[in-house]
C-alpha positions as CSV (number, residue, x, y, z in Angstrom):
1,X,87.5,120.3,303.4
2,X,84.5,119.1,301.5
3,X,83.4,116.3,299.1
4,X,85.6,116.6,295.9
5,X,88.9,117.8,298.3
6,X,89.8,113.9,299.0
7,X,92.7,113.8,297.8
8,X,93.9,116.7,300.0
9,X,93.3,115.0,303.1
10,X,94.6,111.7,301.9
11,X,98.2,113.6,301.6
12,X,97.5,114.9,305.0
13,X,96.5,111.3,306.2
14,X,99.6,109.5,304.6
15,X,102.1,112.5,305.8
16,X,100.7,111.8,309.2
17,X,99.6,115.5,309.1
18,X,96.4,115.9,309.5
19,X,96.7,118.3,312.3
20,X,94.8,117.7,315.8
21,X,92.2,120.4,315.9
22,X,90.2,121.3,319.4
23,X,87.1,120.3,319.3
24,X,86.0,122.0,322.9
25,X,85.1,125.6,323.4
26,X,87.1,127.8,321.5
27,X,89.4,130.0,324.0
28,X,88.6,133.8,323.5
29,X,89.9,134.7,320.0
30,X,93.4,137.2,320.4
31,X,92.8,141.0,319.7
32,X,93.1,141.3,316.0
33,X,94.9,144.3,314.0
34,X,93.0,147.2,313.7
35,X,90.7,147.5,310.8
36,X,89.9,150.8,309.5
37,X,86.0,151.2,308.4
38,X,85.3,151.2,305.3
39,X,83.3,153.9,303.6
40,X,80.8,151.2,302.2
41,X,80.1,149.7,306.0
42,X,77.1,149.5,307.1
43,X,76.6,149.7,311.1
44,X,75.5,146.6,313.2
45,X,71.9,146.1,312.4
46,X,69.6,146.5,315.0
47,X,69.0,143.8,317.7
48,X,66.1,141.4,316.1
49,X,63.8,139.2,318.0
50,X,64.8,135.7,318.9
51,X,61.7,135.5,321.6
52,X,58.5,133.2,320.5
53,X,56.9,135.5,317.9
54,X,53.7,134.8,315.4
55,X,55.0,132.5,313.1
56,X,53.7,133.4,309.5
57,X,52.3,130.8,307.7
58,X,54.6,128.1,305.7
59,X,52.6,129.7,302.1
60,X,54.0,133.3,303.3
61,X,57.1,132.7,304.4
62,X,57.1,130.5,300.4
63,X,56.1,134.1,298.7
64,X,58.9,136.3,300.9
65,X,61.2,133.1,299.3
66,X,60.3,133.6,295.9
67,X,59.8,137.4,296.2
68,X,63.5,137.5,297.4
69,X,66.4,137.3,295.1
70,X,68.3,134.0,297.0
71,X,72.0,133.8,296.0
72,X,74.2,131.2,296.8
73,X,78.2,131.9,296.7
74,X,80.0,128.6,296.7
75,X,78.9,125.2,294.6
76,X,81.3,122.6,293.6
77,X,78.9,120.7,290.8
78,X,81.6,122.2,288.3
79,X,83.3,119.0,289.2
80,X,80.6,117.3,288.3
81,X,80.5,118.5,284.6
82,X,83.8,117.9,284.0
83,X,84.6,114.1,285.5
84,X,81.5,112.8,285.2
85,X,79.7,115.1,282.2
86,X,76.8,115.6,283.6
87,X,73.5,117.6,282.2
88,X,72.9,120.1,284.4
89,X,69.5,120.5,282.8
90,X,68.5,117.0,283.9
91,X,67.3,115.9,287.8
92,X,70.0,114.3,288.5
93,X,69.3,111.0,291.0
94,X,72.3,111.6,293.5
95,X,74.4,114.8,293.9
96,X,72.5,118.3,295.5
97,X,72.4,120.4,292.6
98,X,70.8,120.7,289.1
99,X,68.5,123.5,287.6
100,X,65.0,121.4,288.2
101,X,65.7,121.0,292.3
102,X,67.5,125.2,291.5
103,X,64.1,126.3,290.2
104,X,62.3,124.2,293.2
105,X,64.7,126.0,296.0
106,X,63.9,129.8,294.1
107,X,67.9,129.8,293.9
108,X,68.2,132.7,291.2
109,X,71.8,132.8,290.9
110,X,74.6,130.4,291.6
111,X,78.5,131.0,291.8
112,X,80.2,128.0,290.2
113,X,84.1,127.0,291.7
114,X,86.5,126.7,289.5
115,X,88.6,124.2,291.5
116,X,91.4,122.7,290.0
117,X,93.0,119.5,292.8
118,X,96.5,120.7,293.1
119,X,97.9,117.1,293.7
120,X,96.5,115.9,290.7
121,X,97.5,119.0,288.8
122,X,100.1,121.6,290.0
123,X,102.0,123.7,288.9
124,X,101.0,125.3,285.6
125,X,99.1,122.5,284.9
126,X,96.8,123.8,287.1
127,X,96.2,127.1,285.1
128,X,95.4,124.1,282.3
129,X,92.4,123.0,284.0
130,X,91.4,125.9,285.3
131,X,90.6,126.7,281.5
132,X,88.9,123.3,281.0
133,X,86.4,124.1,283.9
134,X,85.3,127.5,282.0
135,X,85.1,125.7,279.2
136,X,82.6,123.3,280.7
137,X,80.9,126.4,282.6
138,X,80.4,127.9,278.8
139,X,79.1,124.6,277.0
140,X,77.0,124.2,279.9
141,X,75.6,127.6,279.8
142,X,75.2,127.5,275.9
143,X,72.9,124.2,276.2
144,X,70.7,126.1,278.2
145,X,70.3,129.1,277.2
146,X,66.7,129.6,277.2
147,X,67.0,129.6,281.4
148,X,70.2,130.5,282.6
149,X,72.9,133.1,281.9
150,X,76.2,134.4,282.8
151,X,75.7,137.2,285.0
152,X,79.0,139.8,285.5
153,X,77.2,142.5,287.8
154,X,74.9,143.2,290.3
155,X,72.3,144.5,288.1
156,X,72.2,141.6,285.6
157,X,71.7,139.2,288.5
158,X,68.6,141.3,289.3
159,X,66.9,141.1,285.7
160,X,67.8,137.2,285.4
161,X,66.1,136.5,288.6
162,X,62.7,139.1,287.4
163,X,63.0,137.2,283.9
164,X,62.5,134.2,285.9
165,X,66.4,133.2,284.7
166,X,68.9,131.4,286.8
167,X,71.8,133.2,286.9
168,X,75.4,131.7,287.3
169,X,78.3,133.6,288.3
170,X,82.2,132.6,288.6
171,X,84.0,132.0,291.8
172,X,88.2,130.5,291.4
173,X,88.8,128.9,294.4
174,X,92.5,129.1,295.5
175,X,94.6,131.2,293.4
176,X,96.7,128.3,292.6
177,X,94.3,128.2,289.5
178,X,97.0,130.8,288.1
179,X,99.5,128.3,287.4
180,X,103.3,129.1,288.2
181,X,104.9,131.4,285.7
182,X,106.0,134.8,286.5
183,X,104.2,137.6,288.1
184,X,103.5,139.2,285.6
185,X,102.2,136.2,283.6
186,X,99.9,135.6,286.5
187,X,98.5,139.1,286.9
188,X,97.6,138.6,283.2
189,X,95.9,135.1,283.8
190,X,93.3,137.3,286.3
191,X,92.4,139.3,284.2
192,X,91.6,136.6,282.0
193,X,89.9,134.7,284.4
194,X,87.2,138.0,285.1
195,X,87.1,138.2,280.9
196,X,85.7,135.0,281.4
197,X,83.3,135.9,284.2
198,X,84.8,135.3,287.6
199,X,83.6,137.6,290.3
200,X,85.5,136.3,292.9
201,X,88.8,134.5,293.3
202,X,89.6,132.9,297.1
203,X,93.6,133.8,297.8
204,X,94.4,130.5,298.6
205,X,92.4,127.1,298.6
206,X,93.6,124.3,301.4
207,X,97.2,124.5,299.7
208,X,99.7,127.5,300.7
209,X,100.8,129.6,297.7
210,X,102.6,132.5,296.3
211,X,99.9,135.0,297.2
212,X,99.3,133.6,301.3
213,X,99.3,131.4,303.6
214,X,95.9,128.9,304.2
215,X,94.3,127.5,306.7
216,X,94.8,124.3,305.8
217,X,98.7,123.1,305.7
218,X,101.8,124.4,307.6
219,X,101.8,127.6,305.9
220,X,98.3,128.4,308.5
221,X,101.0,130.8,310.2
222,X,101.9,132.9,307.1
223,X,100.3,136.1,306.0
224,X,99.9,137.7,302.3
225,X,102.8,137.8,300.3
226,X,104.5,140.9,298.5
227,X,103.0,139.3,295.7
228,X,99.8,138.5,297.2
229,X,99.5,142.0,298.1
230,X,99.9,143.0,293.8
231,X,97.5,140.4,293.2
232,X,94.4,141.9,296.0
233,X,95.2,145.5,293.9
234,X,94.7,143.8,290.5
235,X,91.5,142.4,292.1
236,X,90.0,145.7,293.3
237,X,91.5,147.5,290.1
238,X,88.6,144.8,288.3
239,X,86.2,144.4,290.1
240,X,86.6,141.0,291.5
241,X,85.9,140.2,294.9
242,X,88.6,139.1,297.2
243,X,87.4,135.7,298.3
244,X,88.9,135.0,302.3
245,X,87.5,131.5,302.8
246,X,90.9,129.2,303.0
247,X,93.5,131.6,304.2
248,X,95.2,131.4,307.0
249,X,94.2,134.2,310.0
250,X,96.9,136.2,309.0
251,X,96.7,135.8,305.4
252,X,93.0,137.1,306.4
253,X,94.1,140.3,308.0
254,X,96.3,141.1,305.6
255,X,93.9,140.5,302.9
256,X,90.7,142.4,304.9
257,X,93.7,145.5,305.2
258,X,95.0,145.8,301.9
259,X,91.6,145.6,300.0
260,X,90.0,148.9,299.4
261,X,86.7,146.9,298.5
262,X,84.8,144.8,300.3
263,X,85.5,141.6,300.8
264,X,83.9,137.9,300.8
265,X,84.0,134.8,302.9
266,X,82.1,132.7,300.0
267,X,81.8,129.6,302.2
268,X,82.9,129.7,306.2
269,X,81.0,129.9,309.0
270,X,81.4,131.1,312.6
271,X,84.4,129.4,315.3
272,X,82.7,130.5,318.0
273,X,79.9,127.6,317.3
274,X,82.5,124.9,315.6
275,X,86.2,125.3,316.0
276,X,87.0,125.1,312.7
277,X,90.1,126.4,310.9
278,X,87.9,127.2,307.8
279,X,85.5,129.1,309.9
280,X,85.3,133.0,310.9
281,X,86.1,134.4,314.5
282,X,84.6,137.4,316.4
283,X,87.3,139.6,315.7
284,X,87.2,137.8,311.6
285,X,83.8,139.0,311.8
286,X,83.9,142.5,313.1
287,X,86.7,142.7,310.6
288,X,84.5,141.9,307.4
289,X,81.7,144.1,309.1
290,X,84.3,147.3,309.0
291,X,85.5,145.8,305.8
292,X,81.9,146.1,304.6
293,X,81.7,142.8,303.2
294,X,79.7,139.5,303.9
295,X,80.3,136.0,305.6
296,X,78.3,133.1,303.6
297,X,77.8,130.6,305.8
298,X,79.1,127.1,304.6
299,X,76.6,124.3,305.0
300,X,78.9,121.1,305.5
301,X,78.7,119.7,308.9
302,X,81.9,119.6,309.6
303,X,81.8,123.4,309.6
304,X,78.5,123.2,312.0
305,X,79.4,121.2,314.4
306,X,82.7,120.3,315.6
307,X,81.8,116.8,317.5
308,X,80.8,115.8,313.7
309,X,83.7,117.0,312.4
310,X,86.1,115.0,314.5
311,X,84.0,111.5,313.5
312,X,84.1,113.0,310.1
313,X,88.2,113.1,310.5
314,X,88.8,109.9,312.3
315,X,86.0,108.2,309.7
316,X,88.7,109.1,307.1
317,X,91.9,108.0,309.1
318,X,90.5,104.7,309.0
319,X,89.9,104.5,305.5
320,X,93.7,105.4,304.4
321,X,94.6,102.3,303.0
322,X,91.4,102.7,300.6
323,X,92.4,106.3,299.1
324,X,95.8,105.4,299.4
325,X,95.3,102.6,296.9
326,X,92.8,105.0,294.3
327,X,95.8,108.0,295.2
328,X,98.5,105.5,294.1
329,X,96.3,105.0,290.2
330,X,96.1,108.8,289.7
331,X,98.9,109.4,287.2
332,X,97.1,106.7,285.2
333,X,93.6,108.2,284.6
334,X,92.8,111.8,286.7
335,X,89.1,111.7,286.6
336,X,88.8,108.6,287.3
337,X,90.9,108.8,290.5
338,X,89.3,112.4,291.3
339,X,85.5,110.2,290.8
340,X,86.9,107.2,292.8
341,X,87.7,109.3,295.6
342,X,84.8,111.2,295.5
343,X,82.5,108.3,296.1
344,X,84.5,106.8,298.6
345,X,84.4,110.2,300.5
346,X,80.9,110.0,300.1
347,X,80.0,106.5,301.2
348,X,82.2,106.9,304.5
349,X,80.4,110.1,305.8
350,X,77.5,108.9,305.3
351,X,77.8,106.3,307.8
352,X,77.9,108.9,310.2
353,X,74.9,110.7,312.0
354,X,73.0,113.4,310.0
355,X,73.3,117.2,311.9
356,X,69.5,119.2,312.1
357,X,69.5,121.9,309.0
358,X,68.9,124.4,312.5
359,X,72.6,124.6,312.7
360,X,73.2,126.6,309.6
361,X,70.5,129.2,311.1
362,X,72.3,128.9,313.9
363,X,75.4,130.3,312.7
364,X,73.5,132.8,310.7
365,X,72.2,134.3,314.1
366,X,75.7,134.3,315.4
367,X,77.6,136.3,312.4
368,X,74.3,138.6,312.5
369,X,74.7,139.1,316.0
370,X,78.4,139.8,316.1
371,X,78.6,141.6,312.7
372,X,75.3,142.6,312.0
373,X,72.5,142.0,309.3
374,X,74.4,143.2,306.6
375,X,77.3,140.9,306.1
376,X,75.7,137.0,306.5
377,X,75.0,136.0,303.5
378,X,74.6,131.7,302.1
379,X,77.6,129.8,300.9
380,X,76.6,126.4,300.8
381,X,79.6,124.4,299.0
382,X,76.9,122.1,297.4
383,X,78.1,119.1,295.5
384,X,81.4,120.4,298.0
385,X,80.5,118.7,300.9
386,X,80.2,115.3,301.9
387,X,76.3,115.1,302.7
388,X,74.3,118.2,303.8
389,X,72.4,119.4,306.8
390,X,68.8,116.9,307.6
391,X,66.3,119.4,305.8
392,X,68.8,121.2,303.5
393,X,70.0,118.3,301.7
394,X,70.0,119.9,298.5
395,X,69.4,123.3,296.9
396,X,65.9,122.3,296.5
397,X,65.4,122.7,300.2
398,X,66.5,126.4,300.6
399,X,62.6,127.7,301.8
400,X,63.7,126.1,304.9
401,X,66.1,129.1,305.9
402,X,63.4,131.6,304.9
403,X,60.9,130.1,307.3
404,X,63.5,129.3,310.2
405,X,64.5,132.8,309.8
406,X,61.0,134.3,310.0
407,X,60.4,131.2,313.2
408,X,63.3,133.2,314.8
409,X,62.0,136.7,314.6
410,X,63.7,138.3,311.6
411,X,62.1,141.2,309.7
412,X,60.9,140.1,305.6
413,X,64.1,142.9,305.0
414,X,66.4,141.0,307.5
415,X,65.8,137.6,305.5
416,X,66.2,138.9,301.9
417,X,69.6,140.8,303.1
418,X,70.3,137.2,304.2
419,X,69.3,135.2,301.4
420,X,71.0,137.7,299.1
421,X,71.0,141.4,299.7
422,X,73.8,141.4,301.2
423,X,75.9,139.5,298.4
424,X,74.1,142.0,296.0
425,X,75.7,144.9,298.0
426,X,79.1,143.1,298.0
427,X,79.5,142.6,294.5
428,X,78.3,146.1,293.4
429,X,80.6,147.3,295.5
430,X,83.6,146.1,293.9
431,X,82.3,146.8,290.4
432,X,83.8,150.1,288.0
């Protein structure tokens, strides 16, 4: 759940659904099915050093930042552009992204979500706005065109970032995006969507659909559809990444089985440190490592820490009258509903008390450990969730995971798999 996603947990909240998570240790995760290696796996890295080690200087640990190329797979300021038309170009005073604080970060390339609210429009009306958020996307790209570029592959990623471009990618979160018509209709919408530059699509968002189950409503118990199973083909036939943030543990396995390319986790982070539906177990992670793909480790502290999380939840339950009077004015104006929510959201969790930025390293350390170097990766859900880590509040503050990294003992070829190596691998990978 993050900032924009509201309205989703107002439905939950007035259906008296919201389901009871545990917040205690996690019991030991169930064997999971088999996974055979991939060809394009790497082994567990190496054990790295953890001990008190010589702490570079804050200026070097600044140069391996900006020497690295630092991607970042999940951020929701889409929204942004299309309810409140913002200028991405401009330092914006509220929100946690824009180019100036992108440039200050070294963030060289960006995925932007195309998330489409399927309360306030489902059903092929969904498909609808998907269209309107590429639109924004292009008119944003087009007005800046002098700094920052659509990048499709790897390799164009890696030029932006030595031109001293930021480069934006695609990511469609929740395959809901593709509207409900018939298969065939939908496999065609797809490959529209990569036409128009998506790299990623996540199966499902918080909302079930005809491809899986999620992790988010009553269909958390239902795997990947015979449809759903079409649609990860048509994704690897591409070249676009199947996204497994969302889904439902099954949905998961099936997903990590049937793709013959490596998959992505563009914004979850590890349920052995916060018990978290959203977030990857052991066996999830071993399964991306054989897989060969990456974990991005979500920065929204209700994935970090699972006390947080249930303040975060009953902060919410308390307000229900408030979004139940915004939910009940959505027919009459969308945007202004999706903005009135959005605020409120806002204002609420940031009553509560701010989690250190150390978490997220923390949970970096874990999916290393577990899966190895080579499949952590950063997948912050900026301008997603409801306030960020104290010392990453924005993308402006992404040298911190450099030198926390470095603090911790890991190799200058350790952190830039980290910051985006690893991502790099990923998506060339699953490109023709």
């Amino acid at each position: 759940m993050s900032r924009p996603r509201v309205i989703s947990t107002l439905v939950a909240l007035l259906s008296v659904a919201a389901c009871s998570h545990s917040h205690e240790a996690p019991a030991p995760a169930a064997p999971s099915p088999a996974v055979a290696p991939s060809a394009t796996a790497a082994p567990p890295a190496a054990p790295f050093a953890t001990e008190s080690v010589s702490v570079p200087p804050q200026s070097a640990a600044l140069a391996l930042h900006r020497a690295a190329v630092v991607i970042d797979t999940h951020n929701d300021v889409t929204q942004r552009m299309v309810i409140e038309g913002i200028d991405l170009a401009t330092r914006l005073p509220d929100g946690q992204t824009d180019l100036p604080r992108m440039r200050e970060g070294g963030l060289d390339a960006e995925f932007l979500s195309v998330w489409v609210p399927p309360e306030l429009y489902p059903k092929e009306r969904a498909y609808a706005q998907a269209l309107v958020q590429f639109d924004a996307i292009d008119r944003m790209l087009a007005a800046n065109a002098g700094s920052a570029t659509l990048a499709r592959t790897s390799a164009e990623v890696r030029k932006l970032a030595a031109d001293g471009k930021t480069a934006f990618l695609i990511g469609v979160e929740g395959g809901h995006a593709l509207g409900d018509a018939p298969d065939t209709e939908l496999l065609r919408r797809l490959r529209q969507f990569y036409d128009r530059g998506a790299r990623y699509m996540t199966l499902t968002w918080s909302n079930s659909n005809r491809i899986g189950g999620s992790s988010g409503d009553k269909g958390k118990t239902r795997g990947l559809s015979p449809f759903g199973k079409r649609v990860v083909a048509a994704m690897n036939e591409l070249g676009m990444i199947v996204d497994i943030s969302h889904v439902s543990d099954a949905t998961f396995f099936d997903a990590v089985h049937a793709s013959k390319r490596p998959v992505l986790a563009s914004h979850s982070s590890a349920r052995a440190l916060s018990d978290h539906p959203r977030n990857m177990t052991d066996d999830m992670l071993r399964a991306v490592r054989d897989n060969g793909g990456a974990v991005c480790v979500n920065f929204g502290p209700q994935f970090l820490d699972a006390e947080w999380n249930k303040q975060h939840e009953a902060v919410q339950a308390g307000a229900g009258p408030k979004f139940k009077a915004i939910f009940e004015k959505a027919s009459a104006d969308t945007k202004a509903a999706q903005l009135a929510f959005t605020k409120l959201y806002q204002q609420l969790n940031a009553t509560l008390p701010r989690v250190p930025a150390t978490l997220v390293i923390d949970h970096i350390e874990h999916i290393a450990r577990v899966a190895g170097i080579e499949h952590v990766c950063l997948g912050s859900d900026y301008d997603g969730i409801p306030i960020g880590p104290e010392g990453l509040d924005d993308v402006s503050k992404l040298p911190f995971v450099t030198e926390e990294l470095l603090r911790r003992g890991f190799s200058d070829s350790d952190v830039k798999k980290v910051l985006g190596e690893n991502v790099l691998r990923v998506l060339a990978a699953n490109e023709h």
